[in-house]
N, C-alpha and C positions, 0 to 999 in steps of 0.2 A: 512337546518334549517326549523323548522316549519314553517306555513304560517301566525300565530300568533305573531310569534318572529318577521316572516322577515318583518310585516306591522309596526307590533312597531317602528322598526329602521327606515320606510321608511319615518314616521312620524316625526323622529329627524332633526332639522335644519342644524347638524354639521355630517350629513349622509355624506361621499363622495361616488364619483362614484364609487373607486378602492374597497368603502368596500361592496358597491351592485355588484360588478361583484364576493366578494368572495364569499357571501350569495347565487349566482346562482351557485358554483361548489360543487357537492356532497361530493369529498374528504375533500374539507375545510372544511363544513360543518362538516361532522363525526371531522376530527380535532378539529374545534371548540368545539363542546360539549365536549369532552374526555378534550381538557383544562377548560373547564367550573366546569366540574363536580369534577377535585380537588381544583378550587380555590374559589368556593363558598361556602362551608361550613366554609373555614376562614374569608374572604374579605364581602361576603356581597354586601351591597350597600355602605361599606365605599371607604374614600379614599386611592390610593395606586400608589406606585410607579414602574417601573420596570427600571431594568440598562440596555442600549441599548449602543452598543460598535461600532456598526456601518455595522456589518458583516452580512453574511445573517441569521445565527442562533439569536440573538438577534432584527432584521430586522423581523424576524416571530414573535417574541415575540411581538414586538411592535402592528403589525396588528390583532394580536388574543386579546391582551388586548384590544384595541380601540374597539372591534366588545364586549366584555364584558362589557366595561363602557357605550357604545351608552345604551345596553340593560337594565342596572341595575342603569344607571345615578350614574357611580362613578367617581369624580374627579380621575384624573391620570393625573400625568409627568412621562416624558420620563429622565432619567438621563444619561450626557452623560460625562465620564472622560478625560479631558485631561493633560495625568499627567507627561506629556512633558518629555518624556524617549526618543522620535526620532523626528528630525525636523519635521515633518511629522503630528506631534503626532496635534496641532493648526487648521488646514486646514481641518483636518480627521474629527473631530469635530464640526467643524463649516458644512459640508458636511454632518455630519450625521444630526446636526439639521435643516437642508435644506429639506433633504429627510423626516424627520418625520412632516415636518411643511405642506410638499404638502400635506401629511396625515391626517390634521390639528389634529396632537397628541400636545400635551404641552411638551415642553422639556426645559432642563436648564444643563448648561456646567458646570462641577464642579470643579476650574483648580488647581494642585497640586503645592504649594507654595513653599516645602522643598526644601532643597539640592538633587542634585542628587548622585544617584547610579550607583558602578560600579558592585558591586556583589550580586551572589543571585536574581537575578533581578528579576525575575518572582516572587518571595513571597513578592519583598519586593514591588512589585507595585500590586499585590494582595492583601496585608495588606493595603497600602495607599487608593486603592480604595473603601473599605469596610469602612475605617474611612470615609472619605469622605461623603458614602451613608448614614453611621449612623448619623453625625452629622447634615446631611442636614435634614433628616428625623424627628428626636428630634427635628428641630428647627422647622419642621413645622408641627408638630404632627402626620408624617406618621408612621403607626404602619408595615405595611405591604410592603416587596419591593422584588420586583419577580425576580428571574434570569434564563437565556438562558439556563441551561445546559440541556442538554438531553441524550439519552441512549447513545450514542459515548463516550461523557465524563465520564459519572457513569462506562464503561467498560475500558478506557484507566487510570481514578482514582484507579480501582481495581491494576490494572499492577504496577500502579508506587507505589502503598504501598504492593503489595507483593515482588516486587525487595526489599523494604526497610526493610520489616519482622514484619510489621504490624500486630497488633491483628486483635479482630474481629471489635473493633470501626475503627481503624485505612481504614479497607476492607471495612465497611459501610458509610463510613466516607458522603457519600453525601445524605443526605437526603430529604424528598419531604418537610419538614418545619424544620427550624432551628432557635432556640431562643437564639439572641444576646445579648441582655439583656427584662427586664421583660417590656421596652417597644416598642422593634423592633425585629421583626422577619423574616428573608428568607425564601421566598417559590421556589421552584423548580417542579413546576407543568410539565415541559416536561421531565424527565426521563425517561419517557415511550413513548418517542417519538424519534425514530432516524432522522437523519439530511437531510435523502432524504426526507423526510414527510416534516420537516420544511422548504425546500425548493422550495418545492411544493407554499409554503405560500408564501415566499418572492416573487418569480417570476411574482407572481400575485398581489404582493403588492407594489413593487418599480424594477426601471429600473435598480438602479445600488445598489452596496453598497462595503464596503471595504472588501480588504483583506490585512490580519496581515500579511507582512514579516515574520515575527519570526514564522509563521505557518509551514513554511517549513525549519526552521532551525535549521541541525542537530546536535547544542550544546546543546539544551534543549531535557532531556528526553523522556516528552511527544509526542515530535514529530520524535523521533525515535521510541517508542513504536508506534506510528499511523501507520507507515512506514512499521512495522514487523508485526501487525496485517494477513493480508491476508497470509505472510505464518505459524503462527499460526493457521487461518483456516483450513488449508489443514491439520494439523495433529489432528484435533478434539475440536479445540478452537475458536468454532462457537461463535457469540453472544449471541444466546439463550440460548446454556449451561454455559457462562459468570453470566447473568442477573439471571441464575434458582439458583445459587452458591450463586450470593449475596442473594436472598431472602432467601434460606437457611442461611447463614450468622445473616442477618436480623431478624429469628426469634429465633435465641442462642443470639442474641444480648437483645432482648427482654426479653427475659428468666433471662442474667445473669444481666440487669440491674434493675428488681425486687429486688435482694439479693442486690445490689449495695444502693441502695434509702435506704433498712434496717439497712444498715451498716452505711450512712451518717448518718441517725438519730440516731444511737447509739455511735458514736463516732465522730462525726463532729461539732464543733458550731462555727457559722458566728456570729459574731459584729458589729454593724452599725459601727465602726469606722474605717472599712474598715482591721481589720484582722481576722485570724480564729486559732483554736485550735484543737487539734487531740489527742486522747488518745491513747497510745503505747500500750496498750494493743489490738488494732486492729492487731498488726505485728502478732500477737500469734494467734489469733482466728479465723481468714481471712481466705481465696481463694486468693492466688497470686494477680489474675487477679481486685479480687473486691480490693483487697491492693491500686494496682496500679491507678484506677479507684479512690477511694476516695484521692489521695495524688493528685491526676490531677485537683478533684473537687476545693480542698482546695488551688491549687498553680493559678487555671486559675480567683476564687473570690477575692485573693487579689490581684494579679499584674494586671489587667486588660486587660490582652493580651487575644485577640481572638487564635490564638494556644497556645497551649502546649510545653513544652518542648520536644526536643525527646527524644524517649524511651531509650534508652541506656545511658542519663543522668537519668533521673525518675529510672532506675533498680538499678544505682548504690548508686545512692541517697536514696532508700529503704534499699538496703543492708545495707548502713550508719546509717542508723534511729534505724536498729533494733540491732546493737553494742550498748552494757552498755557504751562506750567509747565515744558516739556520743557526740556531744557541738553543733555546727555550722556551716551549710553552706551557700550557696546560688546559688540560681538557677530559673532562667526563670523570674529576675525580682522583686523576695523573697530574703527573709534571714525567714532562718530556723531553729530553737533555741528549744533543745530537757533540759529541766528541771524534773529530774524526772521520772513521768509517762504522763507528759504531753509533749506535741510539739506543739508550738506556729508558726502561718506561719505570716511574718508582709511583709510590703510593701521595697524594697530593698532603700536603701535610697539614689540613685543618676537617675540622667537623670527623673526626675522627673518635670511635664510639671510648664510653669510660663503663664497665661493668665491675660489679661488687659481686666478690664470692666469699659467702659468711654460712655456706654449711659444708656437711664433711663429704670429703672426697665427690668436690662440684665439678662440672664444664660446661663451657657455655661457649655459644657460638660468637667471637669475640670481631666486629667490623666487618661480617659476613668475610671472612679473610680465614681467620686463624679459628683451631676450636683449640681452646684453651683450658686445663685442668687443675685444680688444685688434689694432690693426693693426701691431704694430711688429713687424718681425725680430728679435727677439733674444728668447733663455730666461731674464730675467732679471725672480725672481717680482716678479707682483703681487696683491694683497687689493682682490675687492670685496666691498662691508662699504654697509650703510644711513650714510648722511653723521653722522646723530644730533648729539648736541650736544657731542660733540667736534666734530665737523667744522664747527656752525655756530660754535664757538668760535676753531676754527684760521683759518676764514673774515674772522673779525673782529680776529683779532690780524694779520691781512694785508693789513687793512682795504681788505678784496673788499668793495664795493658791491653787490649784489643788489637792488636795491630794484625796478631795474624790470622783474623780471619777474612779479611780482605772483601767486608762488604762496607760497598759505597755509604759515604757518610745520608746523604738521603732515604737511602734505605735502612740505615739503625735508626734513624729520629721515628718512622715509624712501628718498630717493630714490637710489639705486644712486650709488656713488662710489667712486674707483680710488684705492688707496694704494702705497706702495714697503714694502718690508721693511724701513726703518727709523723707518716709524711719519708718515712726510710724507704729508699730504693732495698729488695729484698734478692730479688733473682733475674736476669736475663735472657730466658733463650736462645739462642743461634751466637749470642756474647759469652755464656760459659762464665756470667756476674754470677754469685753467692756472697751475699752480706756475711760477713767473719764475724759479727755479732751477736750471729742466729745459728743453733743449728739445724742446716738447709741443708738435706740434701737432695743426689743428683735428680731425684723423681720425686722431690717434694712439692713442683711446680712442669708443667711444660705447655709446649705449643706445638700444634701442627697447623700446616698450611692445609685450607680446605680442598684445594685441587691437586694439594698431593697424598690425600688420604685414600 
């Protein structure tokens, strides 16, 4: 590290020893900068979060951010999950925020409330822990949250989507920034870093750290693709010609998704009211691939699922669309309603979240869709709950006119709506409902669409 940089930090009060012993090794050093150098054009001197799971690859994560925030004076927590899939899971935890606190890193344990899972288990504790980081982050205005992965995983992520017969997003699928909605973004600044490098960091940054059972266990894919790696090698499936693939990859991916952005603006349109519509005449004028792509756009804007459907439902769901016979289906969390020349995507209308707001002036992130607010002073609870056909029922025995706001009746059954504890519909959203019973006013409740914030 320069001699400029290293007096700076030596100058900070919250300097540790371990992070002055990394500043005197050359290889940390070059480490250092190479992750510098991708995440300061994002971050800045803001604040930022990274997810540390306990292991030694997140373990490096953690000591190269702390040597970036000394430098730049950025607030940072450490995020740590425990989302109680193995006894184990509590202790692991509390262990990893021990080792990050001799660090004096900030960290905070984020613990997973649901029911548990018996199947699927790695996506569905992959999807929990991504709600998790987003919700924690929206509540405390972190735009920015870093994760571990590095060139090990960007080459074993290749494997497991070409066994599946992934395109080219599907082969790229990991990238060095990813925007989860328009106010939280993943960065993956170590890609370009394999795990001997980052371990390098750990050794020098903490005495111990965990390891994942499930690492070596060979029911999950991934760690049977780890396994086969080496004799891959030997027949020419080195990791450099891996990493040269994806960046080729990487730049048809670039290419085709110029045409793709064309094709959303010529046939794509998003509604704050949380649905979208699609012109049929894209099946006819299209590239398969840009097809497939825009149906992806429009199905991941209204259900609010961070993935996609798979491809083999999306193909045959296309196939369906572009039948003069098509009506109705559903898929990934939608219902899909082809009228004409248009295709309507609305929100499916079950398993749809109910949140309670009982302190003053709350919000919360309401069906990963809407972030919804209450503004009033007082703790006195309230239910939001999808409107459904109670609500258009209570609507009509109050003989509320809606007529001109001219959204699809599918689309008001889902639409975020505030109740009282004793079962009264109170306010509407994008309906312009106020209970005459209450005095409600115009900003005593609202919604906004998460992708139009």
């Amino acid at each position: 590290m320069r001699q400029s940089y290293k007096n700076h930090l030596m100058k900070r009060k919250d300097l540790t020893a371990v992070s002055f012993k990394l500043l005197e090794d050359k290889k940390i050093n070059h480490i250092y900068f190479r992750f510098k150098e991708k995440i300061l054009p994002f971050i800045g001197k803001e604040k930022f979060a990274i997810a540390v799971s306990g292991g030694s690859d997140s373990l490096a994560l953690s000591a190269l951010a702390k040597l970036y925030s000394l430098e730049n004076d950025n607030d940072l927590v450490a995020l740590i999950i425990d989302h109680k899939l193995r006894k184990e899971s509590a202790n692991e935890a509390k262990q990893t925020y021990k080792n990050l606190a001799q660090n004096k890193i900030k960290a905070k344990i984020l613990t997973y409330q649901g029911e548990k899972f018996s199947s699927n288990i790695q996506k569905k504790a992959r999807d929990l822990r991504y709600d998790l980081f987003e919700k924690y982050c929206t509540k405390n205005k972190i735009k920015f949250l870093i994760l571990a992965h590095h060139q090990d995983d960007l080459i074993e992520n290749f494997y497991i989507r070409l066994i599946r017969g992934s395109g080219i997003k599907g082969l790229t699928s990991l990238q060095n920034i990813f925007e989860y909605n328009k106010h939280f973004y993943l960065l993956r600044p170590l890609l370009n870093f394999n795990k001997e490098e980052l371990l390098i960091v750990t050794k020098k940054s903490y005495s111990s750290w965990i390891e994942d059972p499930s690492n070596n266990n060979d029911k999950f894919l991934r760690v049977r693709i780890r396994k086969m790696q080496s004799k891959l090698q030997k027949e020419g499936f080195d990791p450099k010609r891996i990493i040269k693939t994806i960046e080729n990859l990487n730049t048809a991916k670039d290419s085709l998704d110029f045409y793709i952005i064309k094709s959303e603006k010529k046939y794509l349109n998003f509604y704050k009211e949380g649905y979208a519509t699609l012109k049929s005449s894209l099946f006819n004028n299209e590239a398969q691939e840009v097809i497939f792509r825009v149906v992806i756009k429009a199905i991941h804007f209204v259900s609010g699922e961070y993935y996609p459907p798979r491809s083999d439902s999306l193909k045959k769901l296309i196939k369906n669309l572009s039948s003069k016979s098509f009506k109705s289906s559903t898929l990934g969390g939608c219902l899909i309603e082809k009228n004409k020349n248009i295709i309507s995507i609305f929100r499916e209308d079950r398993n749809i979240a109910v949140e309670t707001l009982n302190k003053n002036k709350q919000r919360k992130n309401w069906d990963d869709r809407f972030l919804v607010y209450k503004n009033l002073n007082i703790q006195q609870k309230f239910v939001v709950k999808k409107l459904g056909n109670n609500g258009i029922e209570y609507l009509k025995k109050n003989k509320f006119n809606d007529h001109g706001t001219k959204i699809p009746t599918h689309a008001k059954i889902t639409l975020p709506s505030f109740w009282n504890n004793k079962g009264e519909l109170l306010f509407v959203p994008f309906l312009n409902f106020k209970n005459r019973k209450y005095n409600i006013k115009n900003d005593s409740f609202a919604a906004s669409y998460l992708r139009f914030i």
